[in-house]
N, C-alpha and C positions, 0 to 999 in steps of 0.2 A: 611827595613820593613815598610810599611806603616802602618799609624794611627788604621784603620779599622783591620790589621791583628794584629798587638799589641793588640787591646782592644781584640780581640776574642780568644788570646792566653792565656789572662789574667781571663777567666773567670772559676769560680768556680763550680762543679757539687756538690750538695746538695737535701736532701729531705725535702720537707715543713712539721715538728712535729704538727705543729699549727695555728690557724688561729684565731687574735682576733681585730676587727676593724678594723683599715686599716696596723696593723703589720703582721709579719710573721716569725713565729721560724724556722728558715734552720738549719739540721746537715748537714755538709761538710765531702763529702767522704775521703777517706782517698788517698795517693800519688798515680799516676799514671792513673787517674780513665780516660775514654778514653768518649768525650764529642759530640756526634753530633750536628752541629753548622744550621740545616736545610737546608745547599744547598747541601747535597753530601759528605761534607767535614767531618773530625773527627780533634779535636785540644787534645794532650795531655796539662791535667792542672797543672798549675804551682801554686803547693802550699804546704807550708811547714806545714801546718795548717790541723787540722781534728777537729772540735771543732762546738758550736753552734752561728748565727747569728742570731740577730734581724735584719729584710729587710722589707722594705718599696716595692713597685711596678712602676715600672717605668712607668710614664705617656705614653708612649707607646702602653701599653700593655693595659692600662684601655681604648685607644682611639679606639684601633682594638676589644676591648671587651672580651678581653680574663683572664678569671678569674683563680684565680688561687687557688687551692684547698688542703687541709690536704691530703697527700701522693702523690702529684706531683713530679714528678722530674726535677729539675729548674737550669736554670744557674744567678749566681749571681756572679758583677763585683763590683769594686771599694770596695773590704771589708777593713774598720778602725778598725786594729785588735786592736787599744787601745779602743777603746768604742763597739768592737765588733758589728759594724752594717755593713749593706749592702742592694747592690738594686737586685733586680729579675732581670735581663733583658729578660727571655727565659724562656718557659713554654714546657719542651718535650710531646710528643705525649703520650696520656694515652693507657694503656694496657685495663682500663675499667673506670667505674664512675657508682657511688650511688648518688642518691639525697639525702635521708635520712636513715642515714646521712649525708651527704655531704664529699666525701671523693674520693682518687682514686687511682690506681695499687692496689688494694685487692686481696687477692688468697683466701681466705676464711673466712667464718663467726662462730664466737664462739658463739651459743645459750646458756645461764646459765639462767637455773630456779632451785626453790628450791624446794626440796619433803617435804618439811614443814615448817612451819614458815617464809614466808607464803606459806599455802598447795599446791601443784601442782594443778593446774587446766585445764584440757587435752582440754578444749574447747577455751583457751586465748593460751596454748604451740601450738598449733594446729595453730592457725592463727599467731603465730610468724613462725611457721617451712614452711607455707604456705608464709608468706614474704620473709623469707628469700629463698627461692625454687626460686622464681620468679628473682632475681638478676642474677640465671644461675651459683653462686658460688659452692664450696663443704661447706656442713654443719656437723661444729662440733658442735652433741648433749652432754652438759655436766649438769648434777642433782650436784646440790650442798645442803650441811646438810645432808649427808649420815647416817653419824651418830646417826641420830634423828626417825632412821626407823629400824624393825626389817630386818632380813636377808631374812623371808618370803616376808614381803613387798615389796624389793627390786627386789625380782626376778620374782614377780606380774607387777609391775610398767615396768621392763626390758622385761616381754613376749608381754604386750603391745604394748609399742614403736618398738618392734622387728616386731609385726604386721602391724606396719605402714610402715614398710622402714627405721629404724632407728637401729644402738649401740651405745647407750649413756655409757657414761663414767660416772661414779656416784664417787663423792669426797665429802670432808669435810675440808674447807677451815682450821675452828676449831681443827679439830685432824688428818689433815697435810694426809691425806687419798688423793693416786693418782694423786697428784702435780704432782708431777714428771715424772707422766706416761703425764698429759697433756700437760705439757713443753714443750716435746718430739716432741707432736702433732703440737704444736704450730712455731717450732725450724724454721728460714731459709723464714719463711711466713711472709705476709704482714697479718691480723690478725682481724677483726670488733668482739668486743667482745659489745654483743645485748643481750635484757631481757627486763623481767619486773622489778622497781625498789624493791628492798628489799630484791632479792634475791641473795646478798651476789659477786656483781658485784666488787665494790670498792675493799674489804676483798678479793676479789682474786687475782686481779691485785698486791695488797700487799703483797701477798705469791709467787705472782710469780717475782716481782721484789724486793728485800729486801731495804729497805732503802727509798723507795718513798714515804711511809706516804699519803697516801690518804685519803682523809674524809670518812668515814662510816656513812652512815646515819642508822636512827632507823627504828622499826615498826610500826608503826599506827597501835593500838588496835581496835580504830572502823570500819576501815577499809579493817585489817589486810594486807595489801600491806604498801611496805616501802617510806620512802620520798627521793625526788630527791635529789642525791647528784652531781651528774656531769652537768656541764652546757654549755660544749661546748664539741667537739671531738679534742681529743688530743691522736697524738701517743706517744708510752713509746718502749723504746728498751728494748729487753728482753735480759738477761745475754746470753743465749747460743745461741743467733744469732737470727734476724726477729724483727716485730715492732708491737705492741699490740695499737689498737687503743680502749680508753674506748670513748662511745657514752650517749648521754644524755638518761637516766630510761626511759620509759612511759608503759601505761597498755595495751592500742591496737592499734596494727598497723594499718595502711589505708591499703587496700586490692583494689590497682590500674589495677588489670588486667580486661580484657576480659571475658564475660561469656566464650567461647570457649577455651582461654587461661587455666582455673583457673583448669581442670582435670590432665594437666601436669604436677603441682605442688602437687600432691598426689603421692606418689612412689606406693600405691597401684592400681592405680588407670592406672600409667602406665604399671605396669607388667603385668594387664588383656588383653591392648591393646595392649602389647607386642604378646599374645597367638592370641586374635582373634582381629575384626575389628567390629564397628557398621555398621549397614546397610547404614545410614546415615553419607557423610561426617560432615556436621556441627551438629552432636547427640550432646545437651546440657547432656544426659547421666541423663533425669527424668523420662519420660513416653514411651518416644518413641521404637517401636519394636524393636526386635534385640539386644538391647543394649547391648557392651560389657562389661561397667565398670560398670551399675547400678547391686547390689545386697547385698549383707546383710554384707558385709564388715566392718569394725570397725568404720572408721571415716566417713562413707557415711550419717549418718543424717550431719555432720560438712561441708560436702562438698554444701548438701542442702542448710543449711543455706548463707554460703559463695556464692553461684549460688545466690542466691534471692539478696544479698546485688548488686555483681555484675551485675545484670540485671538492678536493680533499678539507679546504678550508670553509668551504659550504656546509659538509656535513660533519665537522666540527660544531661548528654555532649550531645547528640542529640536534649534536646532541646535549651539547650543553644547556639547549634549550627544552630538550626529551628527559630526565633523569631515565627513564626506563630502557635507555637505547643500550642493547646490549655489544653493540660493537664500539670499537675507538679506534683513530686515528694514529699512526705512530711515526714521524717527521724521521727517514732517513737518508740522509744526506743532502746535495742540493736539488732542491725541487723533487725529491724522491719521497713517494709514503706507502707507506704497509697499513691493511687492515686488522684488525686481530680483537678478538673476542673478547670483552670484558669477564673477569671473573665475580659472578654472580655473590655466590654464597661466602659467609665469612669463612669457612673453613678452610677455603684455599687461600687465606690471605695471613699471609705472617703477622706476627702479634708486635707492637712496638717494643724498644728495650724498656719503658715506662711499665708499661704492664705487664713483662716480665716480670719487670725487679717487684714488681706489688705482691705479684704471684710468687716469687721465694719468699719472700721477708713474710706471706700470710702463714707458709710452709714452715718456717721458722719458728714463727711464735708458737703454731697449732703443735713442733714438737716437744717446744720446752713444756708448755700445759699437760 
């Protein structure tokens, strides 16, 4: 047996838990796991080990540029199972990939907002369930603080969402309310579990994994949104099988698509187009005749607003892509933009303090001379 077929006998099939500087947490499958080596070939791996490694990346892989990501699936050689380390050598081909967060092989996304404390906000849940639309994943909608609303409430909130395209699952992290129904949901999955902060993200992952102790952060009273607790993406294995990825808090997503993109990520919006067709292929679905998806629908002022942002961000990258574009874009407030005229010639454009100060001190010497 030669060198080359020993090393690739030797190596390890594992998934990357974590990603922190230049380390990487690998869990190691368990016996027999069946390893493509990229030419064709399949090696079974030889190991008596199922355990976690700290791995480094082999300079190989950073020469060819190939990065390697929280739910990859890697082969790792040369493991010291007394110091528990190991190198990457192999980065298998991905099923999918996220930017943000930064992750890959997902099968779906866990939305958790709270229906109080802090209050549900259908214009911030909206533009999360519109991010998460655009990935192409399945979305599981789950309400958490069930508990803290009446039974009318509940079934207000749930006609709603039902009008969007959605059955959320409503639990209560606190009084142990449909854990178990979401477990279920969760079971066998790769997992992105996504939100605003505060709403009881951390507190869930604890109920669904026992013994992991996660930080909980508070609520900001002037705020009323919670403070960031998580700061990197890390997956967690769940007791009945799958791996739950928690992602860092924030309060609004970036909204990356296409004005013409941005009607497919409303479920109402497609079931219209399901029935009939605009007259127009490229209908932005505002003004224009025909239209199949504009009309008095629930979240169609949200789509509006979401259109404008998207347009505005359109002709952003157009002009940064134009140098000669004499207009610009100027971001004010939420979802709000101004157009305004770029100034052409240097003369209207103030001079640094750098080249001021050049321009006294040349002033200076020219009057001691």
């Amino acid at each position: 047996m030669t060198e080359e077929v020993l090393q690739d006998s030797c190596r390890l099939l594992g998934t990357v838990l974590a990603v922190q500087a230049n380390y990487y947490r690998v869990r190691l499958d368990s016996d027999g796991e069946m390893a493509s080596l990229g030419d064709g070939e399949n090696t079974r791996l030889n190991s008596s080990h199922s355990s976690l490694l700290l791995c480094t990346r082999r300079t190989r892989l950073k020469k060819i540029g190939q990065q390697v990501m929280v739910g990859d699936r890697v082969l790792v050689e040369e493991p010291d199972w007394t110091g528990q380390r190991g190198a990457i050598a192999d980065v298998l081909p991905r099923k999918n990939q996220l930017d943000r967060p930064a992750i890959a092989n997902v099968n779906q996304i866990l939305l958790v907002f709270a229906v109080a404390d802090p209050p549900l906000e259908p214009y911030q849940l909206s533009r999360f369930l519109i991010k998460a639309e655009s990935t192409g994943l399945d979305v599981v909608l789950c309400l958490n603080k069930s508990d803290l609303i009446t039974t009318q409430q509940q079934a207000e909130i749930n006609q709603h969402l039902t009008n969007w395209g959605y059955e959320p699952i409503f639990i209560s992290v606190y009084k142990s309310i449909n854990i178990d129904d979401l477990a279920n949901l969760l079971k066998d999955n790769i997992t992105v579990l996504a939100g605003p902060s505060g709403v009881g993200k951390s507190s869930l992952i604890n109920a669904l994994i026992p013994n992991i102790n996660l930080r909980v952060g508070e609520i900001s009273g002037k705020l009323a949104r919670g403070r960031h607790t998580t700061r990197h993406v890390e997956l967690f294995d769940l007791p009945n099988g799958g791996l739950l990825a928690d992602t860092p808090g924030f309060n609004q997503p970036d909204l990356d698509c296409t004005p013409e993109e941005l009607a497919a990520y409303f479920p109402e919006a497609r079931q219209r187009l399901a029935v009939a067709r605009c007259r127009f292929s490229n209908c932005l679905h505002r003004d224009e005749p025909d239209c199949a998806v504009r009309g008095d629908w629930e979240r169609y002022q949200h789509y509006l607003e979401f259109l404008e942002e998207a347009i505005a961000r359109q002709s952003q990258l157009n002009q940064q892509a134009d140098p000669e574009s004499t207009i610009k874009v100027k971001t004010k407030g939420k979802g709000k933009h101004q157009y305004e005229p770029k100034l052409e010639s240097k003369k209207y454009r103030q001079k640094s303090r750098r080249t001021q100060l050049q321009e006294l001190q040349e002033l200076y010497r020219e009057s001691e001379e």
